[in-house]
N, C-alpha and C positions, 0 to 999 in steps of 0.2 A: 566657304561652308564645308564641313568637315562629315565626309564618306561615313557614314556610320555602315556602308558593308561592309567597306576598308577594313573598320577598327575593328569588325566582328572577326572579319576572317583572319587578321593577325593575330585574337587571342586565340583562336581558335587553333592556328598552327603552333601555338603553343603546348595546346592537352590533346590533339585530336592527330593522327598522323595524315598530315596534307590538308588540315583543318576540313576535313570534309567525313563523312560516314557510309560517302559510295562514292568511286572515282571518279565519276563521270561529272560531279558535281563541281570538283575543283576547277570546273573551263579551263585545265592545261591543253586541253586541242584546239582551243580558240583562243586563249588566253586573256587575261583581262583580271578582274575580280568577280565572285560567284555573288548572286544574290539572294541575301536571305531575306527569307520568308517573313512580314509578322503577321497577316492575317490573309486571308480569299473570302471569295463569295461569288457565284455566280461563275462567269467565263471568266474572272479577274483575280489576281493576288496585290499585294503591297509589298514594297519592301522597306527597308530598315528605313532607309531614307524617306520612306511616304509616297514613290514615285509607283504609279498602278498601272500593271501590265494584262494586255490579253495573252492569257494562259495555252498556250498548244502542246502543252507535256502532262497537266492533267495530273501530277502525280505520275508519271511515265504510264499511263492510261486507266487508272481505276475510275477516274472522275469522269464518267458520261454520262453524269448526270448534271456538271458542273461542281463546285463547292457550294458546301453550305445547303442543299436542297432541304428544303422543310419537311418533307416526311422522311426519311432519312435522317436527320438530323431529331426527328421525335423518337423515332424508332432504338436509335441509340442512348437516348437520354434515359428514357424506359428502361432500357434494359440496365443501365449503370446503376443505377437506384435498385437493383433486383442486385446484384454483384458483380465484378470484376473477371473473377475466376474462380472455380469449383473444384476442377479435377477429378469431374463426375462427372454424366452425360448428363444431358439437358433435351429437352423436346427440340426446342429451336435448330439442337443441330440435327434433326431428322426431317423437321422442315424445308431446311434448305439442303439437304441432301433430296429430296423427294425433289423437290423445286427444278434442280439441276435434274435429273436422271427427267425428268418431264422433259424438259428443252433438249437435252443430247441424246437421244434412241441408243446410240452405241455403248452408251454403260446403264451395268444394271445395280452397280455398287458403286459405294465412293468411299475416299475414303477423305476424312477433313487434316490438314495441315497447317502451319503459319505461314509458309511462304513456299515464290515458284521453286528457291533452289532446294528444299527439304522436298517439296512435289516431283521434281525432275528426278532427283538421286533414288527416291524413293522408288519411280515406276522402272528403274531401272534396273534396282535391287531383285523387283516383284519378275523382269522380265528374264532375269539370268536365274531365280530358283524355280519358275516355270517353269524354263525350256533345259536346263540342265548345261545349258551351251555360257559361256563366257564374253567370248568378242560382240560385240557392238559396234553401228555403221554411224555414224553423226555425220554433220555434213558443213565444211568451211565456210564462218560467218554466220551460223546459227547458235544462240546462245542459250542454253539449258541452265544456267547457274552455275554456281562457282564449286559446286563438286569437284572434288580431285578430279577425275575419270573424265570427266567433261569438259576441261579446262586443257584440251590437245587441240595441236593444228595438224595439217598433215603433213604425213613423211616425205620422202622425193619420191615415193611410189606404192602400188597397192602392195609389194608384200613385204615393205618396211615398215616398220612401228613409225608410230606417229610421235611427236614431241611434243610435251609438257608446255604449256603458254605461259605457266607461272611457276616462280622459286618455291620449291618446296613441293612440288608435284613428283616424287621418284617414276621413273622411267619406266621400273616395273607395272606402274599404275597404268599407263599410258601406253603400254605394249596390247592390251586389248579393246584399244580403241582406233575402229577404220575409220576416219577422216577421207570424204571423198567429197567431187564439189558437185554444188547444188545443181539439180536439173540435167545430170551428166546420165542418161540410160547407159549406153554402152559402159561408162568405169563401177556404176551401177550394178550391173548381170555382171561383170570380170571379176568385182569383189566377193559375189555371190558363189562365184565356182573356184575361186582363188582361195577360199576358205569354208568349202563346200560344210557343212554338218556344224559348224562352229558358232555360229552368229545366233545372237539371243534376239536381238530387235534394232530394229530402224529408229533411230530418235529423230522428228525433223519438226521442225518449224514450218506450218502450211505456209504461212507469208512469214518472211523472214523477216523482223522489226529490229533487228540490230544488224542487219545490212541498210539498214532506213526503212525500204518497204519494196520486196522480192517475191514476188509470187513464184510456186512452185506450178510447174508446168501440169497441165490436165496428164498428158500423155507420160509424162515424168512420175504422179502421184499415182497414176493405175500401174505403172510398171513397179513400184515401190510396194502396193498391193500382192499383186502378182506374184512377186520374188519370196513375199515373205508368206505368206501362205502356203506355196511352193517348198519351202526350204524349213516349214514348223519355226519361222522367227515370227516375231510379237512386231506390231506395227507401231507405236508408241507417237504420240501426236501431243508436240506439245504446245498449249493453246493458250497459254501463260498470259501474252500480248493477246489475242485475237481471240479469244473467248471470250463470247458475249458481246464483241467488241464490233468486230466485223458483219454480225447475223445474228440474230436470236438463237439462232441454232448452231452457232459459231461457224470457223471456219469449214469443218467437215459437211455441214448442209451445203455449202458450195460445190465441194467437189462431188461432193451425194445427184447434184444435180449434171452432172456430165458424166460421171461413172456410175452405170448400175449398181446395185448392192453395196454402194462401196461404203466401208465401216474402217476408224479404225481400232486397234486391242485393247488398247489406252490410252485414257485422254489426259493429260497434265491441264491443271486449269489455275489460275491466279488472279489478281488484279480484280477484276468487276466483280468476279462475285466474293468479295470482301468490301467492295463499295468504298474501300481507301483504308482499311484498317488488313491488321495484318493476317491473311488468311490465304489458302490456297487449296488444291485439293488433286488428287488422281482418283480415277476410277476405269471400269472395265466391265466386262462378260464375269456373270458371277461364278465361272469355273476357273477365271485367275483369277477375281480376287479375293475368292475362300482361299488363296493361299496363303494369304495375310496371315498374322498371328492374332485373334488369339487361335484363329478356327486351321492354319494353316503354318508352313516350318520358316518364311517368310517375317522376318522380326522389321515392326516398325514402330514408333511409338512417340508420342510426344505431349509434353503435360499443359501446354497452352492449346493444344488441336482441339480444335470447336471451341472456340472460346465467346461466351457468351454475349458479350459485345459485337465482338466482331460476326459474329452470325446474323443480328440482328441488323445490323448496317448491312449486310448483303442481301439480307431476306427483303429489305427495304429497295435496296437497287436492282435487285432481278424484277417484284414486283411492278416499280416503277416504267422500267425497260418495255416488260411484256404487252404491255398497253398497248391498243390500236395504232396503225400509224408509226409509232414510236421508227423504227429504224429507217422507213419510206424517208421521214422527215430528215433525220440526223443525216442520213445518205444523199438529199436535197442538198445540205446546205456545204456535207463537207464536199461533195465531184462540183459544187459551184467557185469554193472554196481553190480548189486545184485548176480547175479549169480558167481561172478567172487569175492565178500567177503563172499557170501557161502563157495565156496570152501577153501577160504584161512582159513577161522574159523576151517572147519573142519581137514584142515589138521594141524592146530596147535592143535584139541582137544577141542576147545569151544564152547561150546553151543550155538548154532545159529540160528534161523529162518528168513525168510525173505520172503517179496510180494511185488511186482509193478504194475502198471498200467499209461501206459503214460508217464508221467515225475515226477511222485510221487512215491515215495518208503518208507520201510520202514525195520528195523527189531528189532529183540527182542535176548535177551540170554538168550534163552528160546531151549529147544531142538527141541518144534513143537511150528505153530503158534499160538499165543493164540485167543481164539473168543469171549471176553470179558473183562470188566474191572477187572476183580475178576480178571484172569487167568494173565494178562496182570501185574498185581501187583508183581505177582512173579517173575518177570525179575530181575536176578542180578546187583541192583545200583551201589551198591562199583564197583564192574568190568567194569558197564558202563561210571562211574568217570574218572577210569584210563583210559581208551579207547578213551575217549572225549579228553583227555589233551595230550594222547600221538599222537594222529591226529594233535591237534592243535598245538603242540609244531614243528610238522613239516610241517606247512600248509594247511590241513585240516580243514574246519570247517564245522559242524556239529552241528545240534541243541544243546545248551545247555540246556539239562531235554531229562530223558528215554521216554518219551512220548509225544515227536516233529515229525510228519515227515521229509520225506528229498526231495529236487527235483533238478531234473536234468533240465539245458534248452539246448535250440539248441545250442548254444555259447560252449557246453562243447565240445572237442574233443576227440578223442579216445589218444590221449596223455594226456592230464587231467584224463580221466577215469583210464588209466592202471597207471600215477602216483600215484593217489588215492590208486589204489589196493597193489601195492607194498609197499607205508608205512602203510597201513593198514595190512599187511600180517605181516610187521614185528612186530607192536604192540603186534598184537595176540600171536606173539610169545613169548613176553614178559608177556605177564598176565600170 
């Protein structure tokens, strides 16, 4: 019987470089063939071949509401019959501008995008013509998008420049960016007085979702607070993964709940409130982001932002989200979900950790959680290999790379969940 993924992704290494459209797609970390997509619905996709998998990448998380949701799926039909794109404002996109500024207290403005990496580059833009200051703190294993600036790892120390992660990144770019690691207070306050007056803002990942799934520590995110209120830097929170995702009120309600007052300056947002089409957004305290242009010396701008589609498919999944219940339940099913290949790992003997939050999960073959990218390294690839394929070979899919999160949407049932667990049990038992 003849691979029809096979044959796709051969033409496709033909016109497309690495026959994929985002790398993570090509399974070079696990190797194998990639599968393509021809339809979803529900917790489920198909592939070329017609073989139907329960979905745990969701679109790399917009999908919590599953595929295919019926209001949702009206919502955008509506609006395509109305047009495409305008390159005018629209009501819709004040709709869900108001919608968001409802759910997150900490911004009072938004501003609408197409995607996280224009959202990330953008708040970053906004947080070096506010503060007058240049350098910025990022932190190893958290990903902002593929902005030049952003795409640094760290140097051999804090007052070495940091290095370029990709070809074509000049070094000059990457000279004012601190790469320090995640959860680190003490290298934390050294950066802070190591470049005393310099630093425009903190970019971090509250849970880190391309380390898998790394929460940033309570005591970690109020010192992060602290430093930059302290020192006039912008706190920049980006919520790209975990917006909407994690909490109605994303992840910042979390830490709002063990740190008083805590806010942070700007929020980067993506994924869910685009409902799977291409959208994304930053917003803030309307004294940064009257900086913005037109009101402000802050140039940003983009001719698909708010795009009329894609607003109406998020106006549809915020709507749907905010419902009674809605996240009590999704958080039922996914810590049952995690809990429930906790237990199976351990009783087959395998090294296992794991955390959720919401409809995000994650874990590691690690025997404890790890709280950095250092710790996070030492998770067994090889074993993760086999793991990945002996899932996929029987319907499962699962990020392809140790360092994907996973998420759960409403669509899944507790029959998908306990199927999961059961061919998962038995992999285990194989490794």
């Amino acid at each position: 019987m003849t691979d029809l993924n096979q044959t796709l992704f051969d033409r496709a290494r033909q016109v497309i470089p690495g026959g994929v459209n985002s790398p993570v797609r090509a399974f070079r970390a696990v190797g194998g063939t990639p599968r393509f997509v021809q339809r979803a619905q529900g917790a489920y996709f198909w592939d070329a071949n017609g073989q139907r998998y329960i979905d745990y990448i969701g679109s790399w998380g917009p999908m919590i509401l599953g595929h295919g949701h019926p209001a949702v799926l009206e919502a955008v039909q509506k609006a395509a019959l109305d047009g495409f794109s305008f390159g005018a404002p629209t009501e819709r996109e004040v709709q869900l501008v108001e919608a968001i500024i409802e759910k997150v207290p900490s911004m009072d403005m938004v501003r609408l995008v197409s995607s996280g990496t224009e959202a990330g580059m953008s708040s970053l833009r906004l947080a070096r013509g506010v503060t007058g200051k240049t350098k910025f703190i990022k932190f190893e294993g958290c990903y902002h998008g593929h902005a030049d600036a952003l795409l640094v790892k760290a140097g051999s120390g804090l007052a070495t420049f940091g290095h370029p992660t990709s070809a074509g990144v000049p070094t000059e770019v990457a000279k004012d960016t601190i790469v320090l690691q995640y959860n680190n207070v003490a290298q934390l306050e050294e950066a802070f007085t190591l470049h005393s007056g310099q630093i425009a803002c903190i970019m971090i990942e509250p849970i880190a979702g391309n380390m898998n799934f790394v929460r940033a520590s309570v005591p970690f995110m109020k010192r992060c607070r602290e430093l930059c209120t302290q020192h006039g830097a912008l706190l920049v929170f980006d919520e790209v993964m975990t917006g909407f995702r994690v909490a109605l009120g994303s992840a910042q309600s979390i830490y709002a709940q063990h740190i008083p007052g805590f806010e942070p300056d700007v929020t980067v947002l993506g994924k869910v409130i685009g409902g799977g089409m291409p959208l994304a957004a930053f917003g803030g305290k309307r004294a940064v982001m009257e900086q913005l242009a037109p009101l402000g010396p802050v140039y940003q701008a983009g001719t698909l932002s708010g795009n009329p589609v894609a607003t109406a498919c998020g106006l549809a999944t915020l709507h749907e989200i905010s419902k009674p219940e809605f996240f009590d339940e999704l958080s039922k099913k996914t810590c049952y979900l995690v809990d429930s290949l906790q237990k199976a790992a351990n009783k087959a003997g395998i090294a296992f950790s794991s955390d959720c939050q919401g409809g995000m999960f994650g874990f590691f073959l690690l025997p404890i959680l790890p709280h950095n990218y250092t710790e996070v390294m030492k998770s067994d690839s090889t074993k993760f290999n086999l793991l990945f394929h002996g899932l996929l070979d029987k319907g499962v899919y699962i990020a392809p790379a140790l360092y994907e999160a996973g998420f759960v949407s409403s669509a899944h049932s507790m029959a998908d969940l306990d199927e999961t667990i059961q061919i998962a049990a038995d992999v285990f038992s194989s490794l």
